[in-house]
Backbone as CSV, one residue per row, in Angstrom:
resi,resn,N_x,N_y,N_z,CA_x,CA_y,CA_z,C_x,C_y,C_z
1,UNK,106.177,98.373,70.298,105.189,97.405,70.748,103.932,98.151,71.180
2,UNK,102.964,98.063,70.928,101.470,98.230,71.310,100.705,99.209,70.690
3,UNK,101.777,99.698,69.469,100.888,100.654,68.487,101.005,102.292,68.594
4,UNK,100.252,102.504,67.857,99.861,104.471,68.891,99.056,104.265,70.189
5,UNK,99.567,105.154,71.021,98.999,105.555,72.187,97.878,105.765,72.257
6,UNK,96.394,105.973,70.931,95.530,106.611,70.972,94.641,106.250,71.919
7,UNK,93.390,106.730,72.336,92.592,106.170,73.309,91.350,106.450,72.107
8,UNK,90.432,105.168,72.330,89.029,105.302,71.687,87.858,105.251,72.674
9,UNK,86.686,105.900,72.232,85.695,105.889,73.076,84.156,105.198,72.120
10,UNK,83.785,104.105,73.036,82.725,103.593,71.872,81.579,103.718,73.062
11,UNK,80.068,103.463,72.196,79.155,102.892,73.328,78.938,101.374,73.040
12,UNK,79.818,100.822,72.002,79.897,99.113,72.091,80.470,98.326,72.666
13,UNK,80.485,96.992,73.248,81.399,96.518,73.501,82.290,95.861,72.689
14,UNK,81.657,95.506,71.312,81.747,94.831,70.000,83.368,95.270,69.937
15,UNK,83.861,96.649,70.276,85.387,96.898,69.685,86.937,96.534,70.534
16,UNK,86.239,95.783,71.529,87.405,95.329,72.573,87.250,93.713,72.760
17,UNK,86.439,93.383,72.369,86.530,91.474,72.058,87.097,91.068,71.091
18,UNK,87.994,91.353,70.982,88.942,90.590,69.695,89.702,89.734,70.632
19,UNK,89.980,88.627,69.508,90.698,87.518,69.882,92.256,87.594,70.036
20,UNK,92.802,87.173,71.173,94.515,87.399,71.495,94.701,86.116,71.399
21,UNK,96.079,85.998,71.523,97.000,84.981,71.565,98.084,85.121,72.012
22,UNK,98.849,84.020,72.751,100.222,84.378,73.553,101.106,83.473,72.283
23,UNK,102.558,84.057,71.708,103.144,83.461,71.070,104.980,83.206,71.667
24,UNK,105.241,82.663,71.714,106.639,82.263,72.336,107.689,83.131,71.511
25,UNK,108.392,84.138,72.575,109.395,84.801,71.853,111.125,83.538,72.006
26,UNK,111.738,83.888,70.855,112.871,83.118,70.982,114.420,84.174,70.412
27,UNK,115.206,83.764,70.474,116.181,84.457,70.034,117.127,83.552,69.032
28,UNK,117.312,84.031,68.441,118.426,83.262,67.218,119.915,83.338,67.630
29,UNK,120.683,82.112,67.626,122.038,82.293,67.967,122.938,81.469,66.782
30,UNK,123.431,82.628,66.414,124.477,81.851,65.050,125.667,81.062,65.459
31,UNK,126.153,80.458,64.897,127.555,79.906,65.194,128.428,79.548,63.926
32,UNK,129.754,80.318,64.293,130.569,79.823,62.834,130.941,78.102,62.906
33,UNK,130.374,77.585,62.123,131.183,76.130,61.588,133.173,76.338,61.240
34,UNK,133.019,75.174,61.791,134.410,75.031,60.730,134.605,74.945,59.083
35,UNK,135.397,75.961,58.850,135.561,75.990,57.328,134.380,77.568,56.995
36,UNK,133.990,77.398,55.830,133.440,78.903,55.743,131.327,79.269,55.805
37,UNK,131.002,77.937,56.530,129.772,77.841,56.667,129.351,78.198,58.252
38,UNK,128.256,78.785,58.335,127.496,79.181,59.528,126.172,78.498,60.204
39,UNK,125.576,78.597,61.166,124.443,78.115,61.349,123.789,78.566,62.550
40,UNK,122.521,78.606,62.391,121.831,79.739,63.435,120.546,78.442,63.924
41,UNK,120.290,78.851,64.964,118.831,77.791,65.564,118.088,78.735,66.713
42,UNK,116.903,78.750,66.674,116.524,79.022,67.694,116.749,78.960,68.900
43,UNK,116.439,80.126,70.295,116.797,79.438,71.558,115.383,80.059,72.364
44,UNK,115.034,79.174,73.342,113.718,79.533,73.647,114.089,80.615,74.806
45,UNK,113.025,81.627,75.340,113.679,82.752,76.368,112.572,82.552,77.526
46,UNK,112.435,83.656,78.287,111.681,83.544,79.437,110.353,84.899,79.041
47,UNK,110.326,84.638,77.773,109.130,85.836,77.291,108.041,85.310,76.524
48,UNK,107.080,86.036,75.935,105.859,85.776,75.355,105.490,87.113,74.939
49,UNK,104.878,87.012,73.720,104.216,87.878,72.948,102.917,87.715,73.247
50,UNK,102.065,88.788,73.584,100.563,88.958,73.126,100.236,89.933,72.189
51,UNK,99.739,89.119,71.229,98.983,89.161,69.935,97.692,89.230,69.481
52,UNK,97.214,90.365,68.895,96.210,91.157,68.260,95.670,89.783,67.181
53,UNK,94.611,88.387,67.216,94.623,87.452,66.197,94.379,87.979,64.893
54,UNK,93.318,89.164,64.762,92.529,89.766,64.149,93.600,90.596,62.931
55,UNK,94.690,91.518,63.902,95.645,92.247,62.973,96.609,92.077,62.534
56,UNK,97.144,90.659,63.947,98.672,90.476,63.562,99.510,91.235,64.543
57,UNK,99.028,92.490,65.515,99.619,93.139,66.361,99.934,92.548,67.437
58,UNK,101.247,93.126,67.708,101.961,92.856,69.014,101.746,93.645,70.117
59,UNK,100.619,93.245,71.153,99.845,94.364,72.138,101.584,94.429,73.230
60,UNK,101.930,93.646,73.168,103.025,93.716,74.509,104.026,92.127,74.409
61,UNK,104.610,92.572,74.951,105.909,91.445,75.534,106.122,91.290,77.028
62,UNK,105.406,90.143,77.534,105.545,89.527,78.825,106.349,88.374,79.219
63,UNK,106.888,88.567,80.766,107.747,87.376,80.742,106.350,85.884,80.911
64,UNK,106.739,85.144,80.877,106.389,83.514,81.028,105.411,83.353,82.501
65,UNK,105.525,84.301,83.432,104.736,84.216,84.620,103.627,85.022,84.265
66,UNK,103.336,85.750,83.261,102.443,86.489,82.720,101.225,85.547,82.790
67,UNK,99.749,85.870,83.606,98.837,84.776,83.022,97.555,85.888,81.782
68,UNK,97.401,85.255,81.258,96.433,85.847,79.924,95.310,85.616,80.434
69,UNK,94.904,86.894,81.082,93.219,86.864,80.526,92.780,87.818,79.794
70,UNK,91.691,87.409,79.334,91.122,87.545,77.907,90.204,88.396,78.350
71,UNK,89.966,89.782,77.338,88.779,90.595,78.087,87.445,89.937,77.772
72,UNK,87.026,88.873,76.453,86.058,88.209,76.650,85.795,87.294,77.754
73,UNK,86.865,86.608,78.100,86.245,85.931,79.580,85.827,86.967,80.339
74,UNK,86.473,87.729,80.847,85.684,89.000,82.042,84.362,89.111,81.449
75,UNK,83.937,89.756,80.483,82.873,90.428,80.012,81.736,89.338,80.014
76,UNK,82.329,87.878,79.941,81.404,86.621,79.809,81.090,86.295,81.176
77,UNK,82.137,86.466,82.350,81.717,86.370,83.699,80.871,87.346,84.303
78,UNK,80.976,88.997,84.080,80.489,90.082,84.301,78.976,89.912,84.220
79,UNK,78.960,89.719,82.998,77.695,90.323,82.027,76.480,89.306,82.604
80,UNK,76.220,88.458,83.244,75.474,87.628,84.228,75.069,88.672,85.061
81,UNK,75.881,88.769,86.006,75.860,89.367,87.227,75.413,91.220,87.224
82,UNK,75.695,91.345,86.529,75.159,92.906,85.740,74.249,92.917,85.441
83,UNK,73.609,92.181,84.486,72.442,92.361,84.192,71.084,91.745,85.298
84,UNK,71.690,91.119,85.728,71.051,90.894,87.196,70.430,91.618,88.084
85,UNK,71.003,92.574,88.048,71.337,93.783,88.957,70.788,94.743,88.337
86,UNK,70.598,95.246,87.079,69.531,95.941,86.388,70.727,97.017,85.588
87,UNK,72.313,96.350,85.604,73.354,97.305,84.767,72.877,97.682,83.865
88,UNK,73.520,99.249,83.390,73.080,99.610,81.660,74.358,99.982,81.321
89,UNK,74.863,99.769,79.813,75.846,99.882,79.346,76.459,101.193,78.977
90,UNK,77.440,101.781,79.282,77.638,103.781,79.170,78.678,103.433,77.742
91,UNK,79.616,102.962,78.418,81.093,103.099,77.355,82.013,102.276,77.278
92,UNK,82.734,101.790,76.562,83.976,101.844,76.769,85.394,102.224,76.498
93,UNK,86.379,102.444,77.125,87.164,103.085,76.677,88.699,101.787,76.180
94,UNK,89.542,102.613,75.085,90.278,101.590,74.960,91.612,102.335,74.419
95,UNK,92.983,102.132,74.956,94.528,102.596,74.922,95.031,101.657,73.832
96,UNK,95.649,102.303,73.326,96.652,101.339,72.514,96.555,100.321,71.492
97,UNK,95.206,100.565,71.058,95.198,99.966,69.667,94.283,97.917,70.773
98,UNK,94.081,98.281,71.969,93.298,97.086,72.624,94.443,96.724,73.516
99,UNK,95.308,97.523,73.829,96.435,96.858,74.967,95.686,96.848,76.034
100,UNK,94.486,98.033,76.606,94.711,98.347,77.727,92.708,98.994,77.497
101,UNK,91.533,98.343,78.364,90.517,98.631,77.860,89.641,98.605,79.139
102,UNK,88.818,99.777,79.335,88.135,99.932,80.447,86.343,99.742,79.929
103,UNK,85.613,99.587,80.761,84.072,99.002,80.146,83.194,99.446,81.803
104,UNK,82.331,100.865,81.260,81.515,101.381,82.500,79.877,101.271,81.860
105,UNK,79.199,100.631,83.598,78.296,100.734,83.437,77.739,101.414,84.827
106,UNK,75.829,101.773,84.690,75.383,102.811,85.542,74.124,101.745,86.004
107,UNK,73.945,101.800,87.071,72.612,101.294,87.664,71.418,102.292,88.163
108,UNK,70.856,102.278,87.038,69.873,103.094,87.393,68.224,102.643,88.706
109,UNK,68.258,101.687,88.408,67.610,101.325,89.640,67.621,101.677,91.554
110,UNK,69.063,102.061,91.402,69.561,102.141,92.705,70.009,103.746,92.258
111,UNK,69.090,105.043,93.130,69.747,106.298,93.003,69.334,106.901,94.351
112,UNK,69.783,108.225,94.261,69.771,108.965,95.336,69.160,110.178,95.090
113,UNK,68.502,110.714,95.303,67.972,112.172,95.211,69.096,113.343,96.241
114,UNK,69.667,113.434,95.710,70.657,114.512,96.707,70.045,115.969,96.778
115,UNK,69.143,116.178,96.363,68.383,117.700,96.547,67.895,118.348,94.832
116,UNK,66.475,118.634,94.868,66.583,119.365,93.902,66.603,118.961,92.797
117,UNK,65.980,117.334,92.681,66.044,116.838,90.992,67.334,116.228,90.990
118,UNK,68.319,116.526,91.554,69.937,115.910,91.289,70.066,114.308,91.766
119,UNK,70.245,113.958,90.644,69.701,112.345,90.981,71.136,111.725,90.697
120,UNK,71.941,110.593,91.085,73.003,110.426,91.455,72.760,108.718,91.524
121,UNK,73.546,107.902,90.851,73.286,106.553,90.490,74.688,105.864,91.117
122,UNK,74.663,104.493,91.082,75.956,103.812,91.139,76.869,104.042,89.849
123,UNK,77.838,103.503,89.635,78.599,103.265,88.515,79.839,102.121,89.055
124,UNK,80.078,100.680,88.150,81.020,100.388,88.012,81.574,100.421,86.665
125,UNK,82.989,100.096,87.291,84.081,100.103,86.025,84.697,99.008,85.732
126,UNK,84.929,98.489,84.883,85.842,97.060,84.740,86.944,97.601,83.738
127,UNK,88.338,96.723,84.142,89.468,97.262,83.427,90.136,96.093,83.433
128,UNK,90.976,95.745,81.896,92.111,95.149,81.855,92.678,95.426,80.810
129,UNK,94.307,94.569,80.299,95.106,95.199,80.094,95.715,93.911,79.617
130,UNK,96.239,94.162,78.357,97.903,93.017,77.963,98.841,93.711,77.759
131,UNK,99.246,94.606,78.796,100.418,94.942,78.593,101.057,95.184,80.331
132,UNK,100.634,94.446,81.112,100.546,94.318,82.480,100.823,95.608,83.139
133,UNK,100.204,96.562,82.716,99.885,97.935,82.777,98.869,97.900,84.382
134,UNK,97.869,97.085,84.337,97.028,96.931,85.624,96.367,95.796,86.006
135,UNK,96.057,95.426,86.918,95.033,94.071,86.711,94.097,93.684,86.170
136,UNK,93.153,92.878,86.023,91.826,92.642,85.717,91.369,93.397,87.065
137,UNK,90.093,94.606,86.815,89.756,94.990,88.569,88.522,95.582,88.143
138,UNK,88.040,95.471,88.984,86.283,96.465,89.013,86.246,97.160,90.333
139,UNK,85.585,98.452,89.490,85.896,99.781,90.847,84.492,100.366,90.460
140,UNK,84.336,100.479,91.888,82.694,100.938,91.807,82.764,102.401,92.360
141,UNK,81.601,103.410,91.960,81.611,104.989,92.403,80.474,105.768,92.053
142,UNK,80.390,106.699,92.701,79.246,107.755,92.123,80.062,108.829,91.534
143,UNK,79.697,109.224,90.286,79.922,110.410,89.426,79.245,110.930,89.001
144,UNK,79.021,112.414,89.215,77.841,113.443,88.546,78.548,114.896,88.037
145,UNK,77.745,115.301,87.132,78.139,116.354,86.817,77.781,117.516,87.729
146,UNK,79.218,118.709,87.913,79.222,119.607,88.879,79.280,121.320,87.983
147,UNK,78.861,120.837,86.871,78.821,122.475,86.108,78.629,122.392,84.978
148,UNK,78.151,123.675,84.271,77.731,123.214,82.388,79.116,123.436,82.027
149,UNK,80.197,123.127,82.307,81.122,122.949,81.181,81.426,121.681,81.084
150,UNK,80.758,121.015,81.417,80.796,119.778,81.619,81.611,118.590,82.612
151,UNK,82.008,119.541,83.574,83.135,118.758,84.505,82.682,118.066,85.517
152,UNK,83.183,116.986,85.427,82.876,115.647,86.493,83.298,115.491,87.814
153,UNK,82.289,114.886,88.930,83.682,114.715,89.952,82.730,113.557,90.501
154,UNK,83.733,112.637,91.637,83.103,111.360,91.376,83.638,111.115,93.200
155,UNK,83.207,109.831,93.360,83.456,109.551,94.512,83.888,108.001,94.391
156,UNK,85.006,106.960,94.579,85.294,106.135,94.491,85.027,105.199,95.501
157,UNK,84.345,104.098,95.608,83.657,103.494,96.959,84.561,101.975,97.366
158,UNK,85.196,101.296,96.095,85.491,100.000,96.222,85.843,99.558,95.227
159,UNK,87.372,99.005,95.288,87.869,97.910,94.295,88.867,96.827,94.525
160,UNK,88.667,96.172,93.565,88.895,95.063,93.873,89.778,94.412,92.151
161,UNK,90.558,93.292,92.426,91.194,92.801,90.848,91.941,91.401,91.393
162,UNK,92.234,91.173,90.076,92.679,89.703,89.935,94.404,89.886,89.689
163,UNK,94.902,89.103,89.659,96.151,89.826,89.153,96.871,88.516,87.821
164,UNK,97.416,88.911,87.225,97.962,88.623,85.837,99.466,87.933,86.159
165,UNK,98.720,86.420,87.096,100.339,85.797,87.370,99.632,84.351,87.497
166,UNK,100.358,83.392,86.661,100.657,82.169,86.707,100.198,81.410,87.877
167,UNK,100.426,82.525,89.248,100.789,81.923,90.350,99.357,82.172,91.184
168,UNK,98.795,82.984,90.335,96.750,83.247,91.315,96.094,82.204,90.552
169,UNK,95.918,81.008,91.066,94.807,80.146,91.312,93.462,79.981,91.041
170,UNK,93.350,81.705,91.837,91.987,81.489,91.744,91.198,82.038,90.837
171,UNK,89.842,82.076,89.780,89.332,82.632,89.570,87.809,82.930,89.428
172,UNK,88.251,84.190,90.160,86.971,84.440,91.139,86.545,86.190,90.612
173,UNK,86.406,85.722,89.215,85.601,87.268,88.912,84.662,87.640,88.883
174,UNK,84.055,86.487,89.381,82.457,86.723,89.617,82.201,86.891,91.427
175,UNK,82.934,86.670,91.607,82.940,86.997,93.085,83.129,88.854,93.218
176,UNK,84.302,89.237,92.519,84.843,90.430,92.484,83.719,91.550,92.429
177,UNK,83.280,91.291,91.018,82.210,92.095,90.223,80.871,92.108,91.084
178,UNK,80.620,90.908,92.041,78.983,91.027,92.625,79.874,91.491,94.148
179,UNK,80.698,91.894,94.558,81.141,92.234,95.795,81.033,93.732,95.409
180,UNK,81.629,94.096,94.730,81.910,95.366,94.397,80.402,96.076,94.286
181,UNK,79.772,95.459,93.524,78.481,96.363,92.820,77.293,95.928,94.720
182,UNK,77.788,95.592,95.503,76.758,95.251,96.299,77.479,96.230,97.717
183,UNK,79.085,96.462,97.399,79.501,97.148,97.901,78.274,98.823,98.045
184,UNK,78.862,98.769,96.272,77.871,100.448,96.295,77.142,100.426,96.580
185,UNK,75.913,100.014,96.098,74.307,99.739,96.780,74.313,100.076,98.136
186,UNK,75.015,99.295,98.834,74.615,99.779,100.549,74.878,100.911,100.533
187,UNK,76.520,101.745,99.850,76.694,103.059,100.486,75.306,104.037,100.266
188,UNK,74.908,103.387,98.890,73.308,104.596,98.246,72.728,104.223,99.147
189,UNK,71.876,103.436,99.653,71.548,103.676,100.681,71.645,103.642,102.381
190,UNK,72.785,104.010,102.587,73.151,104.129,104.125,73.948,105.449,104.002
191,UNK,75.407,105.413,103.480,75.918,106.489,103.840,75.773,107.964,102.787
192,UNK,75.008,107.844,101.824,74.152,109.297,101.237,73.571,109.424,102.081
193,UNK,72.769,108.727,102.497,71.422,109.099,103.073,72.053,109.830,104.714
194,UNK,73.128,109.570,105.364,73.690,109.922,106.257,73.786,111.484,105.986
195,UNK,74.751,111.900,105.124,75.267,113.102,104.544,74.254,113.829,104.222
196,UNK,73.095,113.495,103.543,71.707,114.178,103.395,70.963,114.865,104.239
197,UNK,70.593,114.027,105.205,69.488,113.566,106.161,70.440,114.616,107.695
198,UNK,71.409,114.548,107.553,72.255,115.041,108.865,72.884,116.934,109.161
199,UNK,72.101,117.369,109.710,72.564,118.359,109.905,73.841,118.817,110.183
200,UNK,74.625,120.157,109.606,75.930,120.454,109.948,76.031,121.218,111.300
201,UNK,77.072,120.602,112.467,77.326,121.472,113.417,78.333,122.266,112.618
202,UNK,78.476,123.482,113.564,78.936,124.294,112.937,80.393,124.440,112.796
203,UNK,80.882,123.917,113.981,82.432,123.350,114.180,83.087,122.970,113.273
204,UNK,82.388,121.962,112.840,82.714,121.305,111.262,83.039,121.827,110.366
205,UNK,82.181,122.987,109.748,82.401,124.096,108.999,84.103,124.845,109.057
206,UNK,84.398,124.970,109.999,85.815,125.668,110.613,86.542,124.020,110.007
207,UNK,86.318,123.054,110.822,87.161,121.861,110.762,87.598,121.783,109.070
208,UNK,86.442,121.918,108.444,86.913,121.811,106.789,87.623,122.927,106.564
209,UNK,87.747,124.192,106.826,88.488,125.064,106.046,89.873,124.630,106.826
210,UNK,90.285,124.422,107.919,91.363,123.973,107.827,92.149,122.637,107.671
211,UNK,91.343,121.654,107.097,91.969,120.822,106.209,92.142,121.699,104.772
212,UNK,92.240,122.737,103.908,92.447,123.086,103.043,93.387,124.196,102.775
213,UNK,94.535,124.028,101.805,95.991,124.691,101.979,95.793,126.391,102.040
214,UNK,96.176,127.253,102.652,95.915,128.379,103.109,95.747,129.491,101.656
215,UNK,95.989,128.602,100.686,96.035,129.872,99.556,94.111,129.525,98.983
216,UNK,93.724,128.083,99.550,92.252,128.092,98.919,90.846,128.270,99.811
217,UNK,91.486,128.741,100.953,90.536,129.199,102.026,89.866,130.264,102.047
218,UNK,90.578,131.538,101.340,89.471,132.068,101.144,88.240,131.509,100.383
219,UNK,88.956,130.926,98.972,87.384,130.386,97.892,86.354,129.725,98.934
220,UNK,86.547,128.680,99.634,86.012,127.965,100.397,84.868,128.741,101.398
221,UNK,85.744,129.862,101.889,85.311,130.497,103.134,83.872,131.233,102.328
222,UNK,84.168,131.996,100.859,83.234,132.601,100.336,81.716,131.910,99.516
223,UNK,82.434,130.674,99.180,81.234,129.883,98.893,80.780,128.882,99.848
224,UNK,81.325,129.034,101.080,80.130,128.843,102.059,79.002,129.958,102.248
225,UNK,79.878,131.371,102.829,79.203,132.480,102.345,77.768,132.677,101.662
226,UNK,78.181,132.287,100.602,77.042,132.258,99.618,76.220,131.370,99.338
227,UNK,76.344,129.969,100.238,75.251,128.697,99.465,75.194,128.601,100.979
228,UNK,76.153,128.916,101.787,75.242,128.448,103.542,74.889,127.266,103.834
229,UNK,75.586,126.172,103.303,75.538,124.452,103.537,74.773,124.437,104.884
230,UNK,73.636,123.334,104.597,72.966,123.212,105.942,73.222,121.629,106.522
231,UNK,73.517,120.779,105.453,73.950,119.593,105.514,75.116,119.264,105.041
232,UNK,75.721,117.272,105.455,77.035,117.311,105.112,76.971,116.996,103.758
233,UNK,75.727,117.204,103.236,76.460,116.853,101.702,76.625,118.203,101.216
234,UNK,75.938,118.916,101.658,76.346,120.437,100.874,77.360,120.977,101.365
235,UNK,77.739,120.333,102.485,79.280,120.757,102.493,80.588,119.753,102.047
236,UNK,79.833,118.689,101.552,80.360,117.862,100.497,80.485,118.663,98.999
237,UNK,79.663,119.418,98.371,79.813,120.086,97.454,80.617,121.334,97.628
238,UNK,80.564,121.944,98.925,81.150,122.601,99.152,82.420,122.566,98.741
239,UNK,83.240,121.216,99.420,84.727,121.294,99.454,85.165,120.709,98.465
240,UNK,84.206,119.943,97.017,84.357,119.534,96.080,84.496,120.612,94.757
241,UNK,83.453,121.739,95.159,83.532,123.118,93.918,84.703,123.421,94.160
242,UNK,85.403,124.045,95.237,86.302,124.255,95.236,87.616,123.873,94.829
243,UNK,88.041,122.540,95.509,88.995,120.994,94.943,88.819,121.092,92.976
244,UNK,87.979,121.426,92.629,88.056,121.219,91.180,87.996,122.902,90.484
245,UNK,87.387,123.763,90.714,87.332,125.181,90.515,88.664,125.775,90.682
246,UNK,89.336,126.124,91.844,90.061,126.730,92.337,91.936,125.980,92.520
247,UNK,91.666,124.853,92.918,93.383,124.093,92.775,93.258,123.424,91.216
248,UNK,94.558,123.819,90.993,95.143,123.154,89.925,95.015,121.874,89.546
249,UNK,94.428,121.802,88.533,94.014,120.065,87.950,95.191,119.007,87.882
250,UNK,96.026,119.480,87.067,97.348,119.147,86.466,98.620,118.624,87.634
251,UNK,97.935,118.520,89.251,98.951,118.674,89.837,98.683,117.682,90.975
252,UNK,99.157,116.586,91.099,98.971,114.950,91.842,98.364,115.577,93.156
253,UNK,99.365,116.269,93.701,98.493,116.609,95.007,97.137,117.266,95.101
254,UNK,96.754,117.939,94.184,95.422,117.955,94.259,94.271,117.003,94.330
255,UNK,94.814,115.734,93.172,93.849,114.402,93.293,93.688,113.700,94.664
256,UNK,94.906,113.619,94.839,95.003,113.109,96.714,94.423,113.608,97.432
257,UNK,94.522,115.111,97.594,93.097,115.784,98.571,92.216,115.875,98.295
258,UNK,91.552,115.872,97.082,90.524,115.576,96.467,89.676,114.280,97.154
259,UNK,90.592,113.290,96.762,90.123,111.607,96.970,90.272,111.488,98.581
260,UNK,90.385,112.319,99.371,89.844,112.295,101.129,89.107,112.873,101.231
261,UNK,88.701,114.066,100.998,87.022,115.115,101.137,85.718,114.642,101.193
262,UNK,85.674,113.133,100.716,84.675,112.717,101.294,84.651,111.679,102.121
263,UNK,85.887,111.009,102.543,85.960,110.070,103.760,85.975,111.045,104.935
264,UNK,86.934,112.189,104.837,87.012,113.362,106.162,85.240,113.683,106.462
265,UNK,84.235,113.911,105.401,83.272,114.375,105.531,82.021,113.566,106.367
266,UNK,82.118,112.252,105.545,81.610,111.306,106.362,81.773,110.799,107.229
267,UNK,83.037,111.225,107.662,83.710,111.176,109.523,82.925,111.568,110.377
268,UNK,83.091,113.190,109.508,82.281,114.282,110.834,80.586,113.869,110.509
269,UNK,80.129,113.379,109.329,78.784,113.200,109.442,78.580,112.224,110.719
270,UNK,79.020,111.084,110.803,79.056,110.143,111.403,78.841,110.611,112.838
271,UNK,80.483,111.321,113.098,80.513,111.528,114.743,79.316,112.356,115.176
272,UNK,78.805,113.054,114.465,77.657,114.043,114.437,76.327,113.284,115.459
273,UNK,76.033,111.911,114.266,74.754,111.125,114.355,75.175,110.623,115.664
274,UNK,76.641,110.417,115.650,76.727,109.333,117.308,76.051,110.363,118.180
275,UNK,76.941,111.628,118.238,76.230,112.396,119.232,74.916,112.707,120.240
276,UNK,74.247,113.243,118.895,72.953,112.889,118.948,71.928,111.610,119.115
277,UNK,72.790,110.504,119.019,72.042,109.198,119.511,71.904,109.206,120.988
């Protein structure tokens, strides 16, 4: 069921609006007659097929509480509210032959100057799925590039989804999508501008190397060393070169400490500003 695994990358949206359909799975049950004849009839089950209209493919097999939404409805509720807002279209990505399809866009209107030309935008993401793999959800973030080999690192701000049951009522994806994207906006301008704008005590400096596991403290310790963070965002980059340079990619616990380095950071930015108030 759902094809090859492949993942595609388009800048259209044109390749993930195809038309589905839910089709009723059943099971056949024979029975011997009396004498030397047989007979089989359908029996209805507690499942459903979703179906590729276009290929004939079977994206997945869901039970009956399964509710179908359609990535054209999202994209028809979205695409209002996005363009509203001054969205531009990046990509989208898509699993499984259309089981499973993500759709990012960048707001360039709303950025940040983080030092030095390095200019730093919103980004949301919208994702869904017929293979109840994840919800319908939009997740908003900043992502920039942190080196010429091209490696990314991002900051995740807010999400939010619908969920794929009979039994949610409501639909409110237009609520989702303008919560989310209004989410980010404030952080660009309130809490960058915090991390920017805010000098590092020096305490702090110590406080971060020991949130970090004793085998990556030296890296840490030396590229402070050498770049001398004067603010919390440069010691936001700080503990981010490292998190991606130095620990192992391949290994869950790294993402997890990863994905706190900048709530821990904006802690101490924070308690900083109280101080000084």
């Amino acid at each position: 069921i759902g094809g090859k695994m492949e993942k595609t990358i388009s800048n259209s949206l044109d390749n993930t609006l195809f038309p589905v359909k839910e089709v009723p799975a059943y099971w056949e049950m024979t029975k011997k007659n009396k004498g030397n004849g047989t007979s089989a009839r359908e029996m209805a089950t507690a499942y459903k097929f979703i179906v590729r209209e276009d290929t004939n493919e079977v994206l997945s097999c869901m039970t009956n509480e399964y509710k179908l939404i359609k990535n054209e409805e999202i994209i028809e509720k979205a695409m209002p509210i996005i363009e509203d807002r001054g969205g531009v279209f990046v990509e989208e990505t898509c699993f499984g032959n259309g089981s499973r399809t993500s759709w990012k866009w960048k707001f360039p209107e709303v950025e940040v100057d983080v030092g030095e030309g390095d200019i730093m935008n919103p980004t949301v993401t919208i994702g869904n799925s017929y293979d109840g793999s994840s919800e319908a959800n939009a997740l908003a973030g900043a992502f920039r590039l942190v080196c010429s080999n091209g490696l990314v690192i991002g900051v995740v701000f807010g999400k939010n989804s619908a969920r794929h049951s009979i039994w949610n009522k409501k639909n409110n994806f237009e609520e989702i999508i303008g919560g989310v994207i209004s989410g980010v906006e404030n952080i660009f301008k309130t809490d960058f501008r915090d991390l920017i704008d805010t000098k590092i005590n020096q305490d702090d400096i110590v406080t971060l190397i020991k949130l970090f596991p004793e085998t990556h403290t030296e890296s840490l310790f030396q590229y402070i060393l050498t770049h001398e963070p004067k603010t919390y965002w440069e010691l936001l980059n700080a503990a981010t070169w490292v998190a991606t340079h130095d620990m192992k990619r391949n290994v869950e616990a790294t993402h997890k400490f990863e994905s706190k380095l900048y709530k821990t950071i904006q802690g101490l930015a924070k308690k900083e500003i109280t101080a000084k108030a």
